[in-house]
matplotlib code that plots the C-alpha trace (Angstrom):
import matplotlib.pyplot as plt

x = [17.3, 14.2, 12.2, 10.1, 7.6, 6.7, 7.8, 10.9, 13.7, 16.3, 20.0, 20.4, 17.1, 17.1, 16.0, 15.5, 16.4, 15.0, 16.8, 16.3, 14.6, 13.2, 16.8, 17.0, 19.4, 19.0, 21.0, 21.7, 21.4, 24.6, 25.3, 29.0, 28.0, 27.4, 26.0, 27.4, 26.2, 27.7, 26.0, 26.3, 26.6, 24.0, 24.7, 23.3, 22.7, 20.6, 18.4, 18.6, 15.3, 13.5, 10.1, 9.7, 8.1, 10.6, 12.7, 16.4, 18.8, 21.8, 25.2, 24.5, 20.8, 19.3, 16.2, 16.1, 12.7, 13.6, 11.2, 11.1, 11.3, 8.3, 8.6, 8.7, 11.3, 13.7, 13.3, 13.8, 17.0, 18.1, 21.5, 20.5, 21.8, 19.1, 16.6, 13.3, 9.5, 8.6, 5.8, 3.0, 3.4, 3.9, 1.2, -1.0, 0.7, -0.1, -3.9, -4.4, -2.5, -4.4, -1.4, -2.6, -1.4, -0.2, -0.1, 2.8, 3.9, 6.7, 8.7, 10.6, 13.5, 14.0, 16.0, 17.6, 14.5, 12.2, 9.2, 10.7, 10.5, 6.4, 5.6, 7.2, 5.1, 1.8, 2.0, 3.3, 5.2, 2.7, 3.8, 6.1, 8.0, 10.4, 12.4, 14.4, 16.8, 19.4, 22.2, 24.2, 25.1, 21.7, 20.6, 23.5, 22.4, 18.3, 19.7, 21.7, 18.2, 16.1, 17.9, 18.9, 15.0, 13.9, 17.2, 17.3, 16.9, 13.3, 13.0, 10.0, 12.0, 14.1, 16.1, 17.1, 19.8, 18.9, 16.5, 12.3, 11.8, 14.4, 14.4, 10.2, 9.8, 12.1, 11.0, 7.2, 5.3, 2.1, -0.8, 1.0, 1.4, -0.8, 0.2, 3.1, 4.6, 7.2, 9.2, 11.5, 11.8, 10.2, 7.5, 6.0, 8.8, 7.1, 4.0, 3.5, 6.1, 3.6, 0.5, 1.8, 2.6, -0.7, -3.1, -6.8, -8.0, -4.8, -3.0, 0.0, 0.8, 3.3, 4.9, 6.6, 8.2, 7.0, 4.0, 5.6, 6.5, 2.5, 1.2, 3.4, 2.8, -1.0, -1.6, 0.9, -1.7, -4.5, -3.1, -2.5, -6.3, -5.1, -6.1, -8.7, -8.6, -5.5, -6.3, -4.0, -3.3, -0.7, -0.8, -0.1, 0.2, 0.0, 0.9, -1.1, 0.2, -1.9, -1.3, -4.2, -6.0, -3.1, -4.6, -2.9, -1.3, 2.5, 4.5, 6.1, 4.2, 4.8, 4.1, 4.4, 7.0, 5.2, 2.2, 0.5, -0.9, -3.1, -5.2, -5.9, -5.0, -8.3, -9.4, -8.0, -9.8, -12.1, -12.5, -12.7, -16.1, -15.7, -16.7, -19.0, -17.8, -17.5, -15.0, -12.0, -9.5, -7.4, -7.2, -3.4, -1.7, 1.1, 3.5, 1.6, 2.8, 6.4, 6.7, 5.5, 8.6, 11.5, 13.6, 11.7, 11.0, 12.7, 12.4, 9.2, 9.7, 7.2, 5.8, 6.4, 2.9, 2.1, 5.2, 3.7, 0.2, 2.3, 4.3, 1.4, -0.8, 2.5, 2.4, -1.1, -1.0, 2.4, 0.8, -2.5, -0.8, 1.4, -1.3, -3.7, -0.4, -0.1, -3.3, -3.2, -0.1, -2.0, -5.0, -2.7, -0.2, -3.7, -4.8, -1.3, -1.8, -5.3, -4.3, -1.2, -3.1, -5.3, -2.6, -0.8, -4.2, -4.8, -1.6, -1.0, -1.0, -4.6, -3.3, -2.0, -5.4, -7.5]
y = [-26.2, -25.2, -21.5, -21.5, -19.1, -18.7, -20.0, -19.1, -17.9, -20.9, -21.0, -20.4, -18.0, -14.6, -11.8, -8.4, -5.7, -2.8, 0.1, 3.7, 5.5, 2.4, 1.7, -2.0, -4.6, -8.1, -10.9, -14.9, -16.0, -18.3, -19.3, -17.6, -14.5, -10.4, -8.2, -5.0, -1.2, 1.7, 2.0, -1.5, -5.3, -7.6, -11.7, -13.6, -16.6, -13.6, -13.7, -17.8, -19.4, -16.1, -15.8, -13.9, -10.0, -9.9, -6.6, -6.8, -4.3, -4.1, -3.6, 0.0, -0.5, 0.2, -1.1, -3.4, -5.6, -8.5, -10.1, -12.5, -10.7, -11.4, -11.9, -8.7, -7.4, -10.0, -9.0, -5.6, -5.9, -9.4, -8.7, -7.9, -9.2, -7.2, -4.9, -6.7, -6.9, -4.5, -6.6, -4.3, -5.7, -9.2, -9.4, -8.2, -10.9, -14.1, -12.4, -11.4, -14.0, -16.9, -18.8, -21.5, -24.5, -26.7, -25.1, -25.4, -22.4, -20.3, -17.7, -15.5, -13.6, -14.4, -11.8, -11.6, -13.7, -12.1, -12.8, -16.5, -16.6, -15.4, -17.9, -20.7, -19.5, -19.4, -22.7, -24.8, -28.1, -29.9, -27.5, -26.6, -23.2, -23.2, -20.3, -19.1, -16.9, -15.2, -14.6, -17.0, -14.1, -13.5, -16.8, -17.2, -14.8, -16.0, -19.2, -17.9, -15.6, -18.4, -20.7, -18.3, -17.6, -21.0, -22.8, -25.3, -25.6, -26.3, -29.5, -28.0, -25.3, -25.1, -22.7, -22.8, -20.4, -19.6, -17.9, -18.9, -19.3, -21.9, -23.6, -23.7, -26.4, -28.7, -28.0, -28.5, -30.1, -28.3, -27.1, -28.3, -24.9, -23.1, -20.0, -17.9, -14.6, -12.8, -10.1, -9.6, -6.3, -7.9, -10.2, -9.9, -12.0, -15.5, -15.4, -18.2, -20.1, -18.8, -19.9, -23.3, -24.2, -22.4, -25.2, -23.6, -21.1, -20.9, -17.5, -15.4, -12.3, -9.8, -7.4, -4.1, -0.5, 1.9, 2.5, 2.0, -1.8, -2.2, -1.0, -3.6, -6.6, -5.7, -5.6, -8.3, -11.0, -9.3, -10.2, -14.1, -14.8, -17.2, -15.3, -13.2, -9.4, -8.7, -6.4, -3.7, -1.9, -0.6, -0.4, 2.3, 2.7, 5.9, 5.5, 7.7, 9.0, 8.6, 10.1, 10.8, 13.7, 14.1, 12.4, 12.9, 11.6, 10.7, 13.2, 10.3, 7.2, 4.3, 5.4, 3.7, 1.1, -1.3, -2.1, -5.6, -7.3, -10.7, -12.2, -15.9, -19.1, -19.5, -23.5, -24.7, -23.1, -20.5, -17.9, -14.9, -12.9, -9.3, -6.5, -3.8, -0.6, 2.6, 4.0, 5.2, 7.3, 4.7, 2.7, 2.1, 0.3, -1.9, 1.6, 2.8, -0.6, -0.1, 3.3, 2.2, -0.1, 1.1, 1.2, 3.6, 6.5, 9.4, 13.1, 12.7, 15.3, 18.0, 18.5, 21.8, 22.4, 21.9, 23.9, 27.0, 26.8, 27.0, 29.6, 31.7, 30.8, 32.5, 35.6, 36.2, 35.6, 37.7, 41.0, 40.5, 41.4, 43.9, 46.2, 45.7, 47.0, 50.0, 50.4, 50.7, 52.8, 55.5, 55.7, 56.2, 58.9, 60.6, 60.7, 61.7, 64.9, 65.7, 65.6, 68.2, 70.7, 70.8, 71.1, 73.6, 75.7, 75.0, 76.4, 79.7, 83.1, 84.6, 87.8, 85.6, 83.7, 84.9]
z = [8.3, 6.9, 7.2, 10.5, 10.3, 14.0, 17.5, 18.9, 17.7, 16.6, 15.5, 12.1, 11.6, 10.2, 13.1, 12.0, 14.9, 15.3, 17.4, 17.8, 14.8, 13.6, 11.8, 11.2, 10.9, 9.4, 11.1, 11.0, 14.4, 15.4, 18.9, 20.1, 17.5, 18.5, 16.9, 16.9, 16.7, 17.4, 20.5, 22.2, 20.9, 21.6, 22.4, 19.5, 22.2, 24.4, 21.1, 20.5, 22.3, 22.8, 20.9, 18.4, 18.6, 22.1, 22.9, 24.0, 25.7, 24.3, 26.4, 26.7, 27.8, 24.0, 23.4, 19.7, 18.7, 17.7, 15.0, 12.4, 8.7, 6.5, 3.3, 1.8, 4.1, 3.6, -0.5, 0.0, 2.0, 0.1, -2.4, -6.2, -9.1, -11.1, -10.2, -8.4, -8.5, -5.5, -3.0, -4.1, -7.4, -6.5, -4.5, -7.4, -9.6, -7.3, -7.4, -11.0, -12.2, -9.8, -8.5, -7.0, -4.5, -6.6, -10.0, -12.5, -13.1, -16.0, -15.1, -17.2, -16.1, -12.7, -12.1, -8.3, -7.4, -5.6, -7.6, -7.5, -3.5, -4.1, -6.3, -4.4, -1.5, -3.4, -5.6, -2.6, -2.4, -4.6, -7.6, -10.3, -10.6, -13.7, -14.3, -16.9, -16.9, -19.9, -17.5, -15.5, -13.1, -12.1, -11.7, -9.4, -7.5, -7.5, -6.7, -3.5, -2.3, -2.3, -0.5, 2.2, 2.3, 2.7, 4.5, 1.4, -2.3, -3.1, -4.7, -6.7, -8.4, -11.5, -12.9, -16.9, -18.6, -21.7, -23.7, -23.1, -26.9, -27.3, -23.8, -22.7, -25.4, -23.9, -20.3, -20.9, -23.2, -25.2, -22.7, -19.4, -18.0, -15.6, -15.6, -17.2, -15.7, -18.0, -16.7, -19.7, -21.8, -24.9, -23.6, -27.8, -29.0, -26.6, -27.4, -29.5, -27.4, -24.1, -26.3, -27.0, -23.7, -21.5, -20.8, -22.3, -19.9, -18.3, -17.3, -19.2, -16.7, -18.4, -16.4, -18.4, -17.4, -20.2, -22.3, -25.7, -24.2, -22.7, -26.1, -27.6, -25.9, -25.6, -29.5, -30.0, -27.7, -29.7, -32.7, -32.4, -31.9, -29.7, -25.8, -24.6, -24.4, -22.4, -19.5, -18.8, -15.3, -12.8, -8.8, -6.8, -2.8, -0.8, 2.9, 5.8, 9.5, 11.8, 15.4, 17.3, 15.4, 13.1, 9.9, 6.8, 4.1, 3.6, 1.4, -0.5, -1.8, -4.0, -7.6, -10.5, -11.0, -13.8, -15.7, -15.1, -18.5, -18.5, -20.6, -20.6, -23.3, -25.4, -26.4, -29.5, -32.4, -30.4, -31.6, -29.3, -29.8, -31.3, -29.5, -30.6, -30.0, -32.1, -34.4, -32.5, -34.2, -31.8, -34.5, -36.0, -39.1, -39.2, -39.6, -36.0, -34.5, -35.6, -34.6, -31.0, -31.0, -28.5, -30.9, -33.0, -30.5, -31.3, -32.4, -34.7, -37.4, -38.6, -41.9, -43.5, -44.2, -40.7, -39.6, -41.9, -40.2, -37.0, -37.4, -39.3, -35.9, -33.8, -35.8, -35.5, -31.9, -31.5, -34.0, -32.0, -28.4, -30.0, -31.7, -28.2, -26.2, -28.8, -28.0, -24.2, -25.1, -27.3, -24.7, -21.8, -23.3, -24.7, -21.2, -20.0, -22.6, -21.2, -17.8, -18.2, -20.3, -16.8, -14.4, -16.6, -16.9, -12.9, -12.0, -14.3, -13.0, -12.8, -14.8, -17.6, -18.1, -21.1]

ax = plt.figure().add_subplot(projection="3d")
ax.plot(x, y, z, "-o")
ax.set_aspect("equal")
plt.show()
C-alpha cells in the first residue's frame, strides 16, 4: 500500500499519538491491534477510518491526537544505521542544491536514509535517485526506512554498494547527472569522478562536519578549474515561546551540525573568470593544504626563537606587576609610619611633651 498523505486514517498507515506532555508514540495501524500506555490502551480499529488531526480517549479517559507524521518526524524517530541529515539541513539541500521534479540525481553515502526519503520527494516519479553506499549494513537499513516511509520500493531509486569512484562510472554515463549531494567524510577524493558525470551547469552539493574537512573540499573544487566558486555556509535554527505576552527565546536551539558546500559543473573548456580582489595573507602553499588534512592536525610545535620572545614577553609582564606591587607596598607602610608617629605624639602624657 502506498503513503497517503491526507484523508482518513487507513490500515496499514503510520499515526503518531500524542498524550499528556506532548510525549509521542509512532504506530502502524492494524485492525485487531492496541496500543498500550501505561495509563490506558487505545483500539487500533477506534483509530482505523477516523480523519486525520482527530483526538481519542483512551480506556482511562486520556486524551491522545492522532495525526499523520510528516516527513521530518518520521526521520527523526525512524531506526539508524548511521547518523542522519537533520530536516533543517535537508531542507537547505533540496533548495541550494535545486532538486527538481524530475531530475536525476547522485547520492553519496546514504547513510540510514533520510536524505534519500527527501530527495525521492523532491525529484518525483519522473526521476532518478542513485545512491551509493560503502556499507552493506547501512544500506540495509536505508533500504528498510524508505519502504516503511512510502509502503513500497520506489521503482525510481537505486542503491549501489561500493565505493562512488569506482561504481558512478558504471551507473551513469559522462554529463548525465543533474545534481550530486555527497555526504561522505572525504568528498575531495570524487571530484573528478563528480565532474565527469555533472551535466554543464549542473549541481555538486557537499555536505561536511568540521572546518579542516570544508577547507578541504573547498580548495580541492577550486583547484580542478572545472566548477564555479564553491559557496560555503551552515544553518542554524533558534526556536521562540510564545504565550500571550511571554515572548522569548528558547534556551536550547539547533546549532551547528554541518557545513553546506556547492558550486556548479562549468562547460567543457570554460574557463572560470578570476576575481579581483587584494592580497590576503589567506593565501596557502601546497604544505598549508596538507596540514589542513585530518590527518595532520595535531599539537603544532613552537619554534625556539618564538618560544624565547615568549617567555622574555612573561617576564617583563611578571617583573612589571611585581615592582608596581612593591611599590604600593612602600607607600602604604610609609604612610603606616607617618600615621603612628601621630597617634603616638597624640596620645603621650602632657608632662612628657617637649
Amino acid at each position: 500500500m502506498s503513503a497517503q498523505y491526507s484523508g482518513p486514517f487507513r490500515e496499514g498507515d503510520r499515526v503518531q499519538l500524542t498524550g499528556p506532555k506532548n510525549k509521542l508514540n509512532s504506530i502502524t495501524l492494524e485492525s485487531g491491534k492496541v496500543f498500550h500506555s501505561h495509563r490506558g490502551y487505545i483500539d487500533h480499529d477506534a483509530l482505523i477510518g477516523l480523519p486525520d488531526g482527530s483526538v481519542v480517549e483512551n480506556s482511562v479517559g486520556v486524551e491522545h491526537l492522532a495525526l499523520r507524521p510528516l516527513l521530518t518526524d518520521f526521520v527523526m524517530s525512524m531506526p539508524r544505521g548511521a547518523a542522519i541529515i537533520y530536516p533543517k539541513d535537508a531542507a537547505q539541500i533540496l533548495g541550494q542544491a535545486d532538486v527538481f521534479p524530475g531530475a536525476t540525481v547522485v547520492e553519496a553515502g546514504v547513510g540510514s536514509g533520510a536524505l534519500s526519503l527527501w530527495l525521492l520527494r523532491a525529484i518525483g516519479p519522473g526521476g532518478r535517485l542513485s545512491s551509493f553506499e560503502r556499507r552493506e549494513e547501512f544500506a540495509d537499513v536505508a533500504r528498510g526506512n524508505v519502504a516503511a516511509y512510502f509502503g513500497r520500493e520506489p521503482h525510481e531509486w537505486t542503491v549501489t554498494v561500493g565505493d562512488l569512484v569506482e561504481a558512478l562510472p558504471a551507473v551513469h554515463p559522462e554529463h548525465t547527472v543533474d545534481r550530486v549531494v555527497l555526504d561522505m567524510l572525504a568528498p575531495w577524493e570524487c571530484v573528478d569522478v563528480v565532474a565527469d558525470a555533472l551535466k554543464p551547469g549542473g549541481v555538486v552539493l557537499c555536505y561536511v562536519a568540521t572546518v579542516t574537512q570544508l577547507s578541504r573540499t573547498v580548495e580541492a573544487f577550486r583547484d580542478t578549474g572545472l566548477f564555479t566558486n564553491p559557496v560555503p555556509n551552515e544553518t542554524m535554527i533558534r526556536g521562540w515561546h510564545v504565550e500571550g505576552l511571554a515572548v522569548r527565546p528558547d534556551h536550547r536551539m539547533i546549532g551547528h551540525t554541518g557545513f553546506l558546500v556547492s558550486a556548479r559543473r562549468l562547460a567543457p573548456g570554460a574557463v572560470l573568470p578570476e576575481l579581483k580582489r587584494r592580497a590576503s595573507k589567506s593565501d596557502f602553499s601546497d604544505e598549508d593544504m596538507e596540514a589542513w588534512t585530518p590527518g595532520a592536525l595535531g599539537e603544532r610545535g613552537i619554534s625556539p626563537k618564538s618560544l624565547r620572545k615568549r617567555v622574555r614577553a612573561a617576564t617583563a609582564t611578571a617583573n612589571a606587576a611585581l615592582a608596581r606591587e612593591a611599590r604600593e607596598g612602600d607607600a602604604t607602610g610609609a604612610g603606616d609610619s607617618a600615621d603612628s608617629a601621630h597617634e603616638a605624639s597624640e596620645t603621650a602624657p602632657r608632662d612628657e611633651i617637649g
